[in-house]
Backbone as numpy.savetxt, mean C-alpha at the origin, in Angstrom:
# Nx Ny Nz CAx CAy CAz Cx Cy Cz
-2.81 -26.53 25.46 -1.76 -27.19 24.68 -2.37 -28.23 23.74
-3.52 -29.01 24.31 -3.89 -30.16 23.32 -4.35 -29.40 22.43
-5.18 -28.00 22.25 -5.88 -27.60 21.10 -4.68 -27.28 20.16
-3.88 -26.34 20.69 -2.79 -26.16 19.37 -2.22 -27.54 18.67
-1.43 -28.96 19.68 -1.05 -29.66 18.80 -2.35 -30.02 17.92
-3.73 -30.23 18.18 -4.57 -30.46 17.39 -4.95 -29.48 16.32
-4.91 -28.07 16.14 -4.65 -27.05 15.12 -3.30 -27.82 14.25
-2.31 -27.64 14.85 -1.26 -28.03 14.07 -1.43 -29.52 13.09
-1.87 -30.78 13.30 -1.99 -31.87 13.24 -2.89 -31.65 11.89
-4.30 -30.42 12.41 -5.08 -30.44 11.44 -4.73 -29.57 9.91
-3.26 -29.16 10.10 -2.34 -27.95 9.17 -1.78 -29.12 8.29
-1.41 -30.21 8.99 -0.46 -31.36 8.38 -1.56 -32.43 7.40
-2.55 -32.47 7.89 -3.07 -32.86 7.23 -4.15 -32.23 5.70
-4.17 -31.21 6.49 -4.88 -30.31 4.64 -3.82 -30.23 4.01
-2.39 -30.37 4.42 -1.42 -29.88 3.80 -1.25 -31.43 2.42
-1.25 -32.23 3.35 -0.80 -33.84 2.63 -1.80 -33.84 1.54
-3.53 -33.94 2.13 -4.35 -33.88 1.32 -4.30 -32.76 -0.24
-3.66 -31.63 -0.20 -3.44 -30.57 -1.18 -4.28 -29.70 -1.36
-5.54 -29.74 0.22 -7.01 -29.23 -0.36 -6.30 -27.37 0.24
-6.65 -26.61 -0.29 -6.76 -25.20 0.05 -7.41 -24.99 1.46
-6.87 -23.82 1.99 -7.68 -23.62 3.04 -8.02 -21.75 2.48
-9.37 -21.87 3.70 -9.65 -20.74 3.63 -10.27 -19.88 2.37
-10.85 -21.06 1.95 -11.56 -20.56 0.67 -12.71 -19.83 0.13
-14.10 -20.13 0.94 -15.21 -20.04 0.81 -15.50 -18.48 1.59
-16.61 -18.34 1.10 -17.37 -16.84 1.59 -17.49 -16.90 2.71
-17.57 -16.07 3.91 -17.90 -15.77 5.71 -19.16 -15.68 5.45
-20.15 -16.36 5.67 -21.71 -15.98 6.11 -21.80 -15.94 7.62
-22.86 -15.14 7.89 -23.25 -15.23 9.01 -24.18 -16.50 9.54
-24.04 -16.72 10.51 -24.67 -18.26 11.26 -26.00 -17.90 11.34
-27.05 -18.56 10.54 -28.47 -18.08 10.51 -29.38 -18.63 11.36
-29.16 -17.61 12.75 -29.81 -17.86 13.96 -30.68 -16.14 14.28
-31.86 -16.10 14.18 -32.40 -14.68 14.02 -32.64 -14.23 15.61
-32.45 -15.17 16.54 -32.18 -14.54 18.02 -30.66 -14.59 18.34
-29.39 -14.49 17.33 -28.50 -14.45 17.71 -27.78 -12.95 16.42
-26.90 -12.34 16.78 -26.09 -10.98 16.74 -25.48 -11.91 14.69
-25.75 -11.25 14.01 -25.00 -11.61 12.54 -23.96 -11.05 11.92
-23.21 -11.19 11.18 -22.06 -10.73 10.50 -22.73 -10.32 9.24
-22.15 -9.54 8.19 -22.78 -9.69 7.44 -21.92 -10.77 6.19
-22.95 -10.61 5.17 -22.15 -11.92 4.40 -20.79 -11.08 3.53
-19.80 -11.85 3.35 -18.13 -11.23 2.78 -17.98 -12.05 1.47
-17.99 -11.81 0.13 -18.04 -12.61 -1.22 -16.19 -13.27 -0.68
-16.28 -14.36 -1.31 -15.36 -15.12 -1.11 -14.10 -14.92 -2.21
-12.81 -15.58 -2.40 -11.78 -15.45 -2.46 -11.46 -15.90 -3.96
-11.11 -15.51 -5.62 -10.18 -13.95 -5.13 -11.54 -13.05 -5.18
-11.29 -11.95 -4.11 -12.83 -10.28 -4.45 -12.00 -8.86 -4.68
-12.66 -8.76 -5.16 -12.16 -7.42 -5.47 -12.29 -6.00 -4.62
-13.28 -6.65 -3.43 -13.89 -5.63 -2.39 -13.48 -6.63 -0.64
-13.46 -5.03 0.36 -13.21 -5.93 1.60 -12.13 -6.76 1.36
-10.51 -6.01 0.96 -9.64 -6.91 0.30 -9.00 -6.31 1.71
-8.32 -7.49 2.50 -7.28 -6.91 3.68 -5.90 -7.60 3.25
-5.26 -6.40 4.27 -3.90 -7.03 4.39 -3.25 -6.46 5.72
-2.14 -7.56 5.83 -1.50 -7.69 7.38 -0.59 -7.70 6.83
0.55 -7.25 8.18 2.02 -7.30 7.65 2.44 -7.71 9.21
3.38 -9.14 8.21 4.10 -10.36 8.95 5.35 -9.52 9.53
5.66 -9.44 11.17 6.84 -8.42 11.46 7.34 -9.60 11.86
7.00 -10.96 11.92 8.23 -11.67 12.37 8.43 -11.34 13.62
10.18 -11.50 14.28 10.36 -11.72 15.85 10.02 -10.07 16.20
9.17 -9.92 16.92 8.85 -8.19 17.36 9.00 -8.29 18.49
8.58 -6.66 18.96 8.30 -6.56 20.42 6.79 -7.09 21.26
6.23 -7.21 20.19 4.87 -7.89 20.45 4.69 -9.42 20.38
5.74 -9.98 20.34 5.97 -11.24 20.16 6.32 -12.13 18.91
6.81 -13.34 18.92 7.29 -14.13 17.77 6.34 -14.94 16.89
5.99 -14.29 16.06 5.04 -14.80 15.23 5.65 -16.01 14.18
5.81 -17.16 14.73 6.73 -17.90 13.83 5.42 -19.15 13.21
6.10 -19.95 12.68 5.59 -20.82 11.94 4.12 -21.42 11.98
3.97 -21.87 13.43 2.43 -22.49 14.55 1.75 -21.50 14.70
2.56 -20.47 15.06 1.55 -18.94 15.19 1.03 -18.67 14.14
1.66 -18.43 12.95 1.06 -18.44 12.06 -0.30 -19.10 11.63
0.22 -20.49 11.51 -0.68 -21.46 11.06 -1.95 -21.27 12.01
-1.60 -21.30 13.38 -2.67 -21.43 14.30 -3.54 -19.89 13.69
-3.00 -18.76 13.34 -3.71 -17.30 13.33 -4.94 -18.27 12.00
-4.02 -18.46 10.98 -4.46 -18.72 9.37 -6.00 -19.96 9.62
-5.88 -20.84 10.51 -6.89 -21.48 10.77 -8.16 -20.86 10.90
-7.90 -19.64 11.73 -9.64 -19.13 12.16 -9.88 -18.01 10.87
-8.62 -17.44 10.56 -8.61 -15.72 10.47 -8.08 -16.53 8.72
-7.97 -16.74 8.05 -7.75 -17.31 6.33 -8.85 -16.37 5.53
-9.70 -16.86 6.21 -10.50 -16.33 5.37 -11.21 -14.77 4.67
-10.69 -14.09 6.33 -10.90 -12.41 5.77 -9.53 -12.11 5.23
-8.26 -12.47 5.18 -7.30 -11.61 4.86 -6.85 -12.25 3.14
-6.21 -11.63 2.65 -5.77 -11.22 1.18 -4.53 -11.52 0.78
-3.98 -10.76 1.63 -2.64 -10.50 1.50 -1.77 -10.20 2.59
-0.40 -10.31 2.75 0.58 -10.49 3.90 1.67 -9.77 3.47
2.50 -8.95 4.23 3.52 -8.20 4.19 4.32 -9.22 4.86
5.85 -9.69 4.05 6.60 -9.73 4.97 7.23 -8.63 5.29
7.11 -8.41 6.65 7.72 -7.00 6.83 9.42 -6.62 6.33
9.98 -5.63 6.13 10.97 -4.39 6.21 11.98 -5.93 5.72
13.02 -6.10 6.54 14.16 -6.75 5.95 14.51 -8.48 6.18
13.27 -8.78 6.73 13.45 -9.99 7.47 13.44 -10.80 6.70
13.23 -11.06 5.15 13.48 -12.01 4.18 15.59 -11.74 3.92
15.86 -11.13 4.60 17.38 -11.03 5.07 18.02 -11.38 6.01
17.69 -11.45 7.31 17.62 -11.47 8.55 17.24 -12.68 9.09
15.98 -13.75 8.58 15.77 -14.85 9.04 16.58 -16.11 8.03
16.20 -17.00 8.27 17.20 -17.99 7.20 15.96 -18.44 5.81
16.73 -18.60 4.86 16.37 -18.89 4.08 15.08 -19.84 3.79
15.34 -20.41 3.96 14.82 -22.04 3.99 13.11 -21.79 5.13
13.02 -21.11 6.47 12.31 -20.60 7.11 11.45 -19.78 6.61
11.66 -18.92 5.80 10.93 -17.73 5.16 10.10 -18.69 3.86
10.71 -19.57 3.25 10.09 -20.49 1.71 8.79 -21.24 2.75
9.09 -21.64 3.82 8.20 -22.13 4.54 6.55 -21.53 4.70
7.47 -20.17 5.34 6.20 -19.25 5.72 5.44 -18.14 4.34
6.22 -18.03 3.46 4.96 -18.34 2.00 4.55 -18.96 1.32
4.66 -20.62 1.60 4.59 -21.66 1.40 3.14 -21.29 1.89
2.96 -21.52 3.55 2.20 -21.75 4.30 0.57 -20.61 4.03
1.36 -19.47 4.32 0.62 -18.73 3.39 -0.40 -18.91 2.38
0.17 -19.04 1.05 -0.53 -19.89 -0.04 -1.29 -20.81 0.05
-1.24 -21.52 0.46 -1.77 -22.92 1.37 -3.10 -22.05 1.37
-3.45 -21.03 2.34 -4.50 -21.08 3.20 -5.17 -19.49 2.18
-4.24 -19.42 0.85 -5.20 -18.31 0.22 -5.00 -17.25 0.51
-3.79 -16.85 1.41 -3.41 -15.54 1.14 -1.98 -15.54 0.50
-2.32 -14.05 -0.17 -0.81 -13.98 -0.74 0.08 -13.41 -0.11
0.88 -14.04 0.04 2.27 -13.29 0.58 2.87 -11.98 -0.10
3.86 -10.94 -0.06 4.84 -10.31 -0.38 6.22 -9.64 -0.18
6.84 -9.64 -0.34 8.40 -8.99 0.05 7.83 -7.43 0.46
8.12 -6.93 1.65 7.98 -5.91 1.91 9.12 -4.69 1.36
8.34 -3.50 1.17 9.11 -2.60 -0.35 10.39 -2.45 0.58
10.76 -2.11 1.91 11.98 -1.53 2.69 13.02 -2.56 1.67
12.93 -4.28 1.96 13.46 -4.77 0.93 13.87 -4.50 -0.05
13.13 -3.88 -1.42 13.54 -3.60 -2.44 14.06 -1.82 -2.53
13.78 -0.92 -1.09 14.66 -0.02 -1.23 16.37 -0.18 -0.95
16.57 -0.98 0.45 17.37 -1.45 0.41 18.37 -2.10 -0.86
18.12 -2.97 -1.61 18.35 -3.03 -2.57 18.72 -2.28 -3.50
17.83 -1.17 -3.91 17.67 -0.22 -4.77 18.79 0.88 -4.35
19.27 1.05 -2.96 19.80 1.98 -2.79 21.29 1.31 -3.00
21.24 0.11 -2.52 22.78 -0.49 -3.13 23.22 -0.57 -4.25
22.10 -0.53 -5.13 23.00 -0.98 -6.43 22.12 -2.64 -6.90
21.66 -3.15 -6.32 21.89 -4.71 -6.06 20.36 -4.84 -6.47
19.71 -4.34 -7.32 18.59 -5.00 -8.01 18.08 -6.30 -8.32
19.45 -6.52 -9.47 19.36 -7.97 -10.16 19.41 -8.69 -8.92
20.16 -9.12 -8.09 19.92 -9.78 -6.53 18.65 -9.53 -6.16
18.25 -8.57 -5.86 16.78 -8.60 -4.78 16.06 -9.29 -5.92
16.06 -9.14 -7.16 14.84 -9.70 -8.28 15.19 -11.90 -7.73
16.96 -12.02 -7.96 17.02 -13.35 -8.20 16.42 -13.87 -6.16
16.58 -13.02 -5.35 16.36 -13.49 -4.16 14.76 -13.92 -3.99
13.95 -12.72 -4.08 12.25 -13.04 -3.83 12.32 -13.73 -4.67
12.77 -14.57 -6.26 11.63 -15.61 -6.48 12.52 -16.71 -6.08
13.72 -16.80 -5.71 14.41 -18.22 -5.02 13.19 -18.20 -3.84
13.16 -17.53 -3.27 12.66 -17.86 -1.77 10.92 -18.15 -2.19
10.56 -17.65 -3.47 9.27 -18.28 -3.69 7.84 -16.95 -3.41
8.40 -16.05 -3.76 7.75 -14.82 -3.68 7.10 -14.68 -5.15
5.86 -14.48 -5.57 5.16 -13.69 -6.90 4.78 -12.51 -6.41
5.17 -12.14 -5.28 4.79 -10.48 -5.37 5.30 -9.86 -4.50
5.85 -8.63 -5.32 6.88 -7.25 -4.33 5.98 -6.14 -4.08
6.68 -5.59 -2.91 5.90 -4.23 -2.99 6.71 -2.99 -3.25
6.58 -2.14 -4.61 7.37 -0.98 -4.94 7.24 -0.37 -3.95
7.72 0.54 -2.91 7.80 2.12 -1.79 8.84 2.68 -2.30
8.60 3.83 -1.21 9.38 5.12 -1.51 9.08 5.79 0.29
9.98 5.03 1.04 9.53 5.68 2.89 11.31 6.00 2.58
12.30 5.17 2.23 13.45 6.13 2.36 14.71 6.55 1.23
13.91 6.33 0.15 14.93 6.25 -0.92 13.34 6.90 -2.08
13.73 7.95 -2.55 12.56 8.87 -3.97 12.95 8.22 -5.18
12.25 7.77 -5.84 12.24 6.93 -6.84 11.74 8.15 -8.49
12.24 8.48 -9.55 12.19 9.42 -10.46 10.66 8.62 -11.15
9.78 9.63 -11.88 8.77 8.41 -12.44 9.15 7.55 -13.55
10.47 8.09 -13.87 11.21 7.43 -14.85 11.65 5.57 -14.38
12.21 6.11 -12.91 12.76 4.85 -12.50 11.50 3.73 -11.90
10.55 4.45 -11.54 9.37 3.77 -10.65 8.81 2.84 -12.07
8.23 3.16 -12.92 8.13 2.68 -13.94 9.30 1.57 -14.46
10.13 2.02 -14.72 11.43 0.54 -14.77 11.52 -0.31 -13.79
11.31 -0.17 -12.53 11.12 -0.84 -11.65 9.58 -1.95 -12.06
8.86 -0.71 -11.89 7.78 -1.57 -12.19 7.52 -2.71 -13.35
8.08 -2.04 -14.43 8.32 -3.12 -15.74 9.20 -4.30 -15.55
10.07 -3.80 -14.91 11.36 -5.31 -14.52 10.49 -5.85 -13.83
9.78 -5.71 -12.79 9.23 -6.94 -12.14 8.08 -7.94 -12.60
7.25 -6.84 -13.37 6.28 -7.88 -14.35 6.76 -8.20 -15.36
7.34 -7.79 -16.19 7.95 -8.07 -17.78 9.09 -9.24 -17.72
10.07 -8.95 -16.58 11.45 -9.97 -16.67 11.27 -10.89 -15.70
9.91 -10.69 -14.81 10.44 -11.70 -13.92 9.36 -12.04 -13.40
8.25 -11.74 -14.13 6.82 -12.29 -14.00 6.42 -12.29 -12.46
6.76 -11.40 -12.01 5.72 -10.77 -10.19 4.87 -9.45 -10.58
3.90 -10.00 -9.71 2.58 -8.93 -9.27 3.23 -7.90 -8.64
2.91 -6.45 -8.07 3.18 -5.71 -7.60 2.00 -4.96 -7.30
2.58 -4.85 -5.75 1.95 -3.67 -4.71 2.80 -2.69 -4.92
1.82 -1.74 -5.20 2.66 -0.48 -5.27 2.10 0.69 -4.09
2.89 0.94 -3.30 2.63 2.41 -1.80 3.07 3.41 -2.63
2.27 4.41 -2.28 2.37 5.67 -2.66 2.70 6.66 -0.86
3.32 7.14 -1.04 3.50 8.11 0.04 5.06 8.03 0.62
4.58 8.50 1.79 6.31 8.69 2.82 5.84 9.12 3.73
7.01 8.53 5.07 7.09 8.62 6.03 7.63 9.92 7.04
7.31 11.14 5.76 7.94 12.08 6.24 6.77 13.22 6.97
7.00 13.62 8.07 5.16 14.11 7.99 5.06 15.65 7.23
6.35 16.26 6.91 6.30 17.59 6.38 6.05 17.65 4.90
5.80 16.36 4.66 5.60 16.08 3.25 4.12 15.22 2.92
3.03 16.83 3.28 1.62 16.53 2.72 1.44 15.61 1.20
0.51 14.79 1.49 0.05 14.54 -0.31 -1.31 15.38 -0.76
-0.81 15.06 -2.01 -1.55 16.09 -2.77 -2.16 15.28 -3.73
-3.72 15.15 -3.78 -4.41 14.17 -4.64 -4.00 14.39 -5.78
-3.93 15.42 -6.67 -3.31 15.54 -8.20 -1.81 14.54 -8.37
-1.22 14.78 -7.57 0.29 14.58 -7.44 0.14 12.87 -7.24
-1.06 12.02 -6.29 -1.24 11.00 -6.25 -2.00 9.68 -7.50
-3.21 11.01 -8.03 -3.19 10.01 -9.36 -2.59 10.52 -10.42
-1.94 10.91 -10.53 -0.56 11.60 -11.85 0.30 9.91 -11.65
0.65 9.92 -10.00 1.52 8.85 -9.73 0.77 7.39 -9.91
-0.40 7.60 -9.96 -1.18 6.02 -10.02 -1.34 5.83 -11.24
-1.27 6.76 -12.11 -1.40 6.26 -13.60 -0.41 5.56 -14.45
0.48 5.91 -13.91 1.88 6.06 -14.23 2.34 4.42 -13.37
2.05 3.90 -12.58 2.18 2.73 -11.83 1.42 1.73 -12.63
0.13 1.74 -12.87 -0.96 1.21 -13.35 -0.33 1.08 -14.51
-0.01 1.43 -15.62 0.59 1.77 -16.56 1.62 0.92 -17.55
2.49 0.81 -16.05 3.89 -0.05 -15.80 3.50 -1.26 -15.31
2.15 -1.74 -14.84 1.82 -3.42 -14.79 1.68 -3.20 -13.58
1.26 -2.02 -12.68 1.14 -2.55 -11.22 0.09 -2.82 -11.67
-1.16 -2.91 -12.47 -2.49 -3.64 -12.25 -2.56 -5.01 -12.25
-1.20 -5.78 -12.64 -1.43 -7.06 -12.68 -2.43 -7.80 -11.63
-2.11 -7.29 -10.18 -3.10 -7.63 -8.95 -3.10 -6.38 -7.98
-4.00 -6.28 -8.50 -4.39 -4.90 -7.47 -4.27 -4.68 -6.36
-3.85 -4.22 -5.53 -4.07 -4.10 -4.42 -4.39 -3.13 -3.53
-5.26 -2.89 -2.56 -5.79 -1.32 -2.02 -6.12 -0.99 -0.66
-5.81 -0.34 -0.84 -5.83 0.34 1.29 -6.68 1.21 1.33
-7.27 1.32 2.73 -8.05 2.00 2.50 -7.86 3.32 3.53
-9.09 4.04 3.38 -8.60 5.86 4.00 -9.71 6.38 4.79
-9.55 7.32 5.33 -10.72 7.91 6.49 -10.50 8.87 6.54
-11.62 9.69 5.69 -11.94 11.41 5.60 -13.12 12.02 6.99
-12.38 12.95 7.77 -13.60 12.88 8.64 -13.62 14.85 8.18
-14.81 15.57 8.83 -15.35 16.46 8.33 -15.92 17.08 10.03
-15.51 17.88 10.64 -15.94 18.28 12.14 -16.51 19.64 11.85
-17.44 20.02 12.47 -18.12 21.10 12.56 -17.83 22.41 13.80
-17.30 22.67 13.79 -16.25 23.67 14.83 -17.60 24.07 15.78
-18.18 24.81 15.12 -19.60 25.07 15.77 -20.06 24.96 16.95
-20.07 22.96 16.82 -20.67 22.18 17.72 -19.74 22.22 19.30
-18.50 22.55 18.91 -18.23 22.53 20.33 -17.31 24.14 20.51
-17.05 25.02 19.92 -16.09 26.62 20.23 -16.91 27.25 19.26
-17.01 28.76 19.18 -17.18 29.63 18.45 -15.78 29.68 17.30
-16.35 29.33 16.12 -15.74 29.30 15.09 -14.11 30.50 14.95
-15.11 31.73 15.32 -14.32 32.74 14.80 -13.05 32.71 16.11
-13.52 32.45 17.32 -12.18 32.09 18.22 -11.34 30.93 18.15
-11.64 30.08 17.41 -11.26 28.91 17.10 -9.86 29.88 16.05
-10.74 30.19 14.58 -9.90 30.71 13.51 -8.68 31.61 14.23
-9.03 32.36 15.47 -7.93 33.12 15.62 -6.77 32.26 16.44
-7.09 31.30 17.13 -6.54 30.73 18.20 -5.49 29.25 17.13
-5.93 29.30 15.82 -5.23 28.50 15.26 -4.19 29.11 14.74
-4.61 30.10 14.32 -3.36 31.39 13.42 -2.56 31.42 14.66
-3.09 32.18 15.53 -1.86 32.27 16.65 -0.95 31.23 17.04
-1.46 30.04 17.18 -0.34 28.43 17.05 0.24 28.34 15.83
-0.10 28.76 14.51 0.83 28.62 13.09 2.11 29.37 13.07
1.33 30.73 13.51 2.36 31.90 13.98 3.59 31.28 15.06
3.14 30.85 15.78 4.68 30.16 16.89 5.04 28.85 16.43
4.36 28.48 15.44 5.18 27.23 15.18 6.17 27.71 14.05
5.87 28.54 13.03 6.59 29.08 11.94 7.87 30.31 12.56
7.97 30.20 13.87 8.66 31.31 14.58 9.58 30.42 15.24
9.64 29.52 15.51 10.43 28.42 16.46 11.92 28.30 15.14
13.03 28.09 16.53 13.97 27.80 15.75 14.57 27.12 14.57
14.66 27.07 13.46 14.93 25.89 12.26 16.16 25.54 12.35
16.59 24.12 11.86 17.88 23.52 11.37 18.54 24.53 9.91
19.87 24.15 10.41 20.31 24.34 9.00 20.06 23.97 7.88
19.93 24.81 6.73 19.42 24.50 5.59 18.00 24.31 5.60
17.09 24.48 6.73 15.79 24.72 6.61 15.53 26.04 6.28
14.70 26.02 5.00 14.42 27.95 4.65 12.91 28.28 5.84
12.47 27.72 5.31 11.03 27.59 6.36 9.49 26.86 6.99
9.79 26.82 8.23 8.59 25.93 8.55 7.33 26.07 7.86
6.63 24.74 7.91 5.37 25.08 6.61 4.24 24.34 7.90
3.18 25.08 7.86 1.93 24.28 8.59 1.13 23.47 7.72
0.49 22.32 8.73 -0.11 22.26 7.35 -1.43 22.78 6.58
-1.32 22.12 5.35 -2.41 23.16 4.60 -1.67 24.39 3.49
-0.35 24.66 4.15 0.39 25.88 3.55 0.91 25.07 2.30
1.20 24.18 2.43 1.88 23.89 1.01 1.57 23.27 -0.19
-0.18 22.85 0.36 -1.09 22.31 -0.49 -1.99 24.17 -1.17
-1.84 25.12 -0.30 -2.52 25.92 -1.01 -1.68 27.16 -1.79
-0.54 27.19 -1.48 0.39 27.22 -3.00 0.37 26.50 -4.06
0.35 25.44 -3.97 -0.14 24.30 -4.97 -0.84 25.17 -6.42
-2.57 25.05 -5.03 -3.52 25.51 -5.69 -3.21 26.95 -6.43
-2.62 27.90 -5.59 -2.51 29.06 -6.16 -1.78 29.19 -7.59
-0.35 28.34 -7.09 0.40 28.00 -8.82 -0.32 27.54 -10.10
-1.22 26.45 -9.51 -1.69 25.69 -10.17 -3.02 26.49 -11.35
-3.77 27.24 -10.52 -4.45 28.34 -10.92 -4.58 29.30 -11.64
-2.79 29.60 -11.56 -2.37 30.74 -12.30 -1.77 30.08 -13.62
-1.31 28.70 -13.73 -0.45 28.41 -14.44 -0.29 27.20 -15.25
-2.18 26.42 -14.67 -2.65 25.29 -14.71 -2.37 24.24 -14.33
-2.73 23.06 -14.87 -2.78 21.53 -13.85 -1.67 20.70 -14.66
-0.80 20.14 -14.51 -0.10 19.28 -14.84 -0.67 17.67 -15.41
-1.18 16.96 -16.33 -1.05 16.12 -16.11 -0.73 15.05 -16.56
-0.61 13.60 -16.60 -0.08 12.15 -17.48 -0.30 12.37 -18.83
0.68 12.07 -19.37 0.93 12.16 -20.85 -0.37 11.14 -21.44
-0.60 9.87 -20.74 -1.93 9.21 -21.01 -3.15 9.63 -20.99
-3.34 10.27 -20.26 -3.99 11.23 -19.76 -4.38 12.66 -20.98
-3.74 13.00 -21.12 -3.65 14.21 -22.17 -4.31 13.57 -22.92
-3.53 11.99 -23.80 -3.76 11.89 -25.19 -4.74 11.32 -24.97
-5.97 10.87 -23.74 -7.13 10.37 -23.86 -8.04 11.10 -23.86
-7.72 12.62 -23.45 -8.54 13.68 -23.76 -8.72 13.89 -25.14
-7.25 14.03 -25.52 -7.44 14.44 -26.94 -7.78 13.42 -27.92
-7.92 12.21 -27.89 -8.36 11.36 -28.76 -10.18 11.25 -28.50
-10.28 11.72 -27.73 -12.24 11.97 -27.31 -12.69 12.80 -28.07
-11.60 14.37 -27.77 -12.24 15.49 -28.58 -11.80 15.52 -30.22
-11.21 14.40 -30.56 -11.00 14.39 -32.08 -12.23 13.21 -32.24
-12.52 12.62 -31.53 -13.39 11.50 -32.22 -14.81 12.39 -32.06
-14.89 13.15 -30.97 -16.64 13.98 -31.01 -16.37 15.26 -32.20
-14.89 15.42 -32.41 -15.09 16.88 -33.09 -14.96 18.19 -32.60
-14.83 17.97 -31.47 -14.80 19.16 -30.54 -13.49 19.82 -30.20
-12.79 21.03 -30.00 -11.25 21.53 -29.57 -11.42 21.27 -28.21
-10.03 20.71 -27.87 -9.34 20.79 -26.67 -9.01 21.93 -25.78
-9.35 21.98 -24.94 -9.01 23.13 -23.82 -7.78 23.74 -23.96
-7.86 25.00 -24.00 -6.35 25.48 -24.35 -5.26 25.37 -23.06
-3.87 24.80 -23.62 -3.27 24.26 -22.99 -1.48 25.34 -23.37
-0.83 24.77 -22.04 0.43 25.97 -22.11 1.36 25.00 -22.96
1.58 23.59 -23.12 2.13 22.69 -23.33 1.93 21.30 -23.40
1.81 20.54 -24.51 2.10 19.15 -24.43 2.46 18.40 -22.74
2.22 17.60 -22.11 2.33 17.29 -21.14 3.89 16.01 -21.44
């Protein structure tokens, strides 16, 4: 107990003083009979950029104000950025939430309105509100999603422009969904990042990261019993009963290699920016453009 009121005490006082916390680079402690970190470039970086997302009262416990502060004391310095999670800039009181991106800031990370927020919103009708709410409460940055409401690239883009253009916030922008029958498809992902980027999500970047792994069947079954023993599970999964209005189960892999097959026969789709940066290359070298079915 004495260490936290003394964490806390020491929150009140960087706070009075106005000094930042959590500023400087992580080096490792240069002891060559002791285990090292390696060194992390300090704050803002453009690399080793993390982020956490604030769930507030959970099942894992209440992460409130001290918790916070007490986490932000040791841990300031690797993280970036903060999700307030899903709806809880709704749900908690006002005045509580200005606090905790208050506090935030303070110690050098940035806060944001988590996107469920602005679907919510989006699905009501109630835009101009969610825009006048995050910056009352003291938010510079939203995060655009799409986990339960599909956004047209028409509208993702207006979205995106209203928030930097009218109302001067950064934006995180998620790409994906929470649906698992709905593979992504790298074409389909930077078509969509250009098009974000575009609309001012670059104001502050922000990036997650991914894990490609690559297994060698080899090493542990004979390949070719493997290949048959997977078909035979595609086969009963594509045989199992469907809902209404389901035409048909897809494994995966099946709907990324139609893709390819369409795509093959009928070519690649892509950003109108995109096009005209091709074609402004091959007019400046002199050279013709790849023959194409259509203007993009």
């Amino acid at each position: 107990m004495q260490r936290s009121s003394r964490a806390q005490r020491v929150g009140r006082s960087t706070e009075r003083q106005g000094k930042p916390c959590g500023m400087g680079p992580l080096r490792a402690r240069r002891d060559a009979a002791m285990p090292a970190l390696p060194t992390r470039p300090g704050k803002p970086r453009r690399r080793g950029i993390t982020s956490l997302i604030d769930r507030g009262p959970d099942l894992g416990g209440w992460l409130g104000l001290r918790g916070t502060r007490d986490f932000l004391e040791v841990a300031a310095p690797y993280v970036d950025y903060a999700k307030i999670y899903a709806v809880q800039s709704l749900m908690l009181p006002a005045a509580w939430i200005a606090r905790k991106i208050r506090l935030y800031r303070r110690y050098r990370v940035e806060p944001y309105a988590g996107g469920v927020l602005m679907e919510l919103a989006w699905q009501q009708r109630r835009m101009t509100g969610y825009f006048r709410l995050v910056k009352k409460l003291g938010f510079q940055t939203i995060e655009v999603s799409e986990n339960f409401v599909k956004l047209s690239p028409k509208e993702r883009r207006a979205t995106i422009r209203e928030a930097v253009e009218e109302h001067d916030l950064s934006v995180v922008w998620e790409y994906g969904s929470k649906e698992p029958w709905a593979p992504l498809l790298v074409d389909d992902f930077v078509a969509a990042a250009h098009e974000a980027l575009e609309s001012g999500a670059e104001r502050r970047r922000h990036r997650q990261n991914g894990l490609t792994l690559a297994v060698d069947i080899a090493k542990f079954c004979d390949p070719a019993t493997f290949q048959r023993e997977v078909g035979r599970l595609a086969k009963a999964v594509k045989a199992l009963p469907r809902d209404p209005g389901v035409d048909e189960i897809l494994v995966p892999g099946e709907r990324g290699n139609r893709t390819l097959e369409r795509r093959s026969r009928d070519g690649i789709p892509i950003p109108r920016t995109t096009f005209d940066e091709l074609k402004g290359v091959a007019d400046r070298l002199g050279v013709p453009m790849l023959p194409s079915s259509s203007r993009p």
